[in-house]
C-alpha positions, 0 to 999 in steps of 0.5 A: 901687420896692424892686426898681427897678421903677416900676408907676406908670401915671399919665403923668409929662408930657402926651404930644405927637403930631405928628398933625394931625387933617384933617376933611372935611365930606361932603354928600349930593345927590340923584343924578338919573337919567341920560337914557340908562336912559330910552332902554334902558327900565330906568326906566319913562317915567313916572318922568321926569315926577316 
């Protein structure tokens, strides 16, 4: 302060944000597999029994 700088870190008041913060709930589904990689035999016919 002697030499008018102020080092002070320290916040003289809160600051305010205009942000608002936006949240999404994210759920996982077990994807099936489609009936057209059965019938180009990319998925053993076995496995559509399960």
């Amino acid at each position: 302060m002697e030499y008018g700088i102020n080092i002070d870190l320290r916040p003289c008041e809160p600051a305010k944000s205009n942000v608002v913060p936006l949240f999404r709930i994210l759920e996982a589904k077990p994807a099936e597999v489609p009936d057209w990689a059965y019938s180009k035999n990319l998925i053993h016919q076995s496995r559509k029994a399960q």
